[in-house]
N, C-alpha and C positions, 0 to 999 in steps of 0.2 A: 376879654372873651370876645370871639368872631363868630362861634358856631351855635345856636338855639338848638336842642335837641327837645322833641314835646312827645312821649311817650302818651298811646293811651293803657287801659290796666287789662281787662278784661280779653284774655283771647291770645294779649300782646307781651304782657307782660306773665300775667298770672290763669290759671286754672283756676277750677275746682271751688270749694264753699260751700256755706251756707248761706249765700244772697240771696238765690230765686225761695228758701223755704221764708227767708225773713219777713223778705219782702210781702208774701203771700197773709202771710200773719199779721205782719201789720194792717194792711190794706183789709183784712176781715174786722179789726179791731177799728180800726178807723170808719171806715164805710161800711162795713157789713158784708161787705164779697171783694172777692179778689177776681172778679171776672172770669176771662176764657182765659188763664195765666197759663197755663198748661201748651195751649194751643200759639200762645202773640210769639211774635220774634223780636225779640230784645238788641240784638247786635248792631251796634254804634246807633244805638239810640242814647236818649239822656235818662236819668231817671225821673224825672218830670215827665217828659214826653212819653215814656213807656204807663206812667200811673193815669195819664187825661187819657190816653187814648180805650186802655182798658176801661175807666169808670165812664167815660162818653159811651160804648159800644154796651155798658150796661142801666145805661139811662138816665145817668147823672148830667145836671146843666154845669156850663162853666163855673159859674158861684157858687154851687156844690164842691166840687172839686178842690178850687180855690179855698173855700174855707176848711177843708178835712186835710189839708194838703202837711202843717203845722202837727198834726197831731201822728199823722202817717209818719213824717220821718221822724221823729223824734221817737217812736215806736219801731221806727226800723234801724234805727242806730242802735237801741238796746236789744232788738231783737237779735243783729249780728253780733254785735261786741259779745253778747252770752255763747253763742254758737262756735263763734271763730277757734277758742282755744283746743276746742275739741274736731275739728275739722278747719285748720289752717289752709291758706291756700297756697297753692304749689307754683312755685316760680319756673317757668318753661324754659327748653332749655339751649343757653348759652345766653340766655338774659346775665346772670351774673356778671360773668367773664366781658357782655360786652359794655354793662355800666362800667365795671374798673375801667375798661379799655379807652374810655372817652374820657372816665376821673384826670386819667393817665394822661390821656396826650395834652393836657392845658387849654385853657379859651374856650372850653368848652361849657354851656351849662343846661342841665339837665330841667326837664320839670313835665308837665303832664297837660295834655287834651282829653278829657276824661268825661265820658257821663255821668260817671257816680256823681252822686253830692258827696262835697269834699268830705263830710267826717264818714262815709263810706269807702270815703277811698283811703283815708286816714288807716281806716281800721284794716281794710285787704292787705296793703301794703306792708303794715307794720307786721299783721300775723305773720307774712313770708320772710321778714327779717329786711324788707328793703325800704321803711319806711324812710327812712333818712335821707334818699336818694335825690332826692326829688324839690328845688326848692321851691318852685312856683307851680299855677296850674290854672288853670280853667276847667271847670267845675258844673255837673249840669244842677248845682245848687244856682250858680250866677247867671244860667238864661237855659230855658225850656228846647234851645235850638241848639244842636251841634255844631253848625255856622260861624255863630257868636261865637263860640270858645275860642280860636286859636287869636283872634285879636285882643279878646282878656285876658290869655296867657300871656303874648307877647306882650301887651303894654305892664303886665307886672315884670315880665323877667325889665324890660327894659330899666323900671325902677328899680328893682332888687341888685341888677350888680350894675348900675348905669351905665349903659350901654343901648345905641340904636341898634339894634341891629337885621343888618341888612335882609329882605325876602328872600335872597337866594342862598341866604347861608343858617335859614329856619328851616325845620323839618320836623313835620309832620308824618309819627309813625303808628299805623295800627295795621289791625285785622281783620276789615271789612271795608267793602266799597265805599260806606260814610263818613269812614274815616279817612280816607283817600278825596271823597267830594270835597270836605269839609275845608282841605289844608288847600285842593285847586284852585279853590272859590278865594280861598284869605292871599292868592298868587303864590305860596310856599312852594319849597320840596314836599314831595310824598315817599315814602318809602311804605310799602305793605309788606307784611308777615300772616304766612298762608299757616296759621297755629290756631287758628279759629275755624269757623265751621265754612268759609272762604276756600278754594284751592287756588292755587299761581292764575293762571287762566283766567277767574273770575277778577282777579285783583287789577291783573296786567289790562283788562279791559276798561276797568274802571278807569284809568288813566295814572297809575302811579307807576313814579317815576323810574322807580327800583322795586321788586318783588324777591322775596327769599321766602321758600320753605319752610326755615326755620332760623334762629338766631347760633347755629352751631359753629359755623364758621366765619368766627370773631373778625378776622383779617378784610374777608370778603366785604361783611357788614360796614365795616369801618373806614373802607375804602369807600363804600359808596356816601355815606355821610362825611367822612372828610376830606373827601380827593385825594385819598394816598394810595 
């Protein structure tokens, strides 16, 4: 394998859910409020970084935080897992067709730059039927910063199918400008996908390398992640 593809979920991957009511619930049961949750912007943040920034802006010190933090997710994992089977989340579209298409061409291996905490992203992925896709990840379980992620990722893929592999042949793909920061900063590819609340424009600004619409035209996409 020569090619790192690192998927994030949200926006890029998948639609729709029950996360933001999860989330909310839990954080009530945890802490006692969910903040100004209605009002925060969540996109390419982590899910650490989205729960301090609300419970800070509602008067919580870091030690606060810190200690409620164990009891929040583990209340927001069962809070999704119950929700999910009744509102799965929706795989956007030509996502499919472009995971085969990379299965497909060899050397290639898939895995994820994600904010969720892994077993939320466990549970998204799996609702839409693509859990399996995906072998490694970076996880906003394993560091509160979007930053950290794509070097967690890559030092697992590189152990998972041993393999170095090369910065110019990783790629970093989402659907917002953090997600685009995220993979400049670790020297990667960027590819954005304008299927989040993002358009081409905003993306191409940010500085990534490749922007598409949408994942529809497979060929297109795949050309730009593998030089063909």
């Amino acid at each position: 394998m020569h090619t790192l593809v690192l998927f994030d979920i949200d926006g890029t991957l998948l639609r729709g859910g029950p996360a933001k009511e999860a989330f909310q619930l839990a954080l009530l049961e945890a802490f006692g409020t969910a903040g100004e949750i209605h009002l925060h912007d969540f996109a390419g943040k982590t899910d650490p970084q989205i729960a301090r920034e609300l419970l800070t802006a509602a008067g919580f010190t870091r030690e606060e935080v810190d200690r409620g933090l164990p009891v929040l997710w583990r209340r927001y994992v069962e809070e999704l897992e119950a929700r999910l089977p009744l509102r799965p989340m929706e795989v956007l579209p030509g996502v499919v067709a472009l995971l085969d298409a990379l299965e497909e061409a060899g050397r290639v291996a898939l895995g994820l730059v994600t904010g969720n905490i892994a077993d939320g992203a466990r549970l998204k992925l799996g609702s839409a039927g693509i859990g399996q896709r995906f072998a490694v990840g970076g996880f906003g379980s394993d560091h509160e910063l979007r930053d950290r992620l794509p070097a967690i990722a890559i030092d697992r893929a590189a152990e998972c199918f041993r393999v170095s592999f090369d910065p110019g042949r990783v790629f970093i793909v989402g659907d917002t400008p953090r997600d685009v920061a995220c993979g400049l900063r670790q020297g990667v590819r960027t590819v954005a996908v304008a299927t989040g609340r993002y358009d081409a424009p905003d993306l191409a600004r940010a500085g990534a390398h490749a922007v598409f619409e949408d994942f529809s035209d497979t060929a297109e996409v795949l050309a730009s992640l593998l030089g063909e």
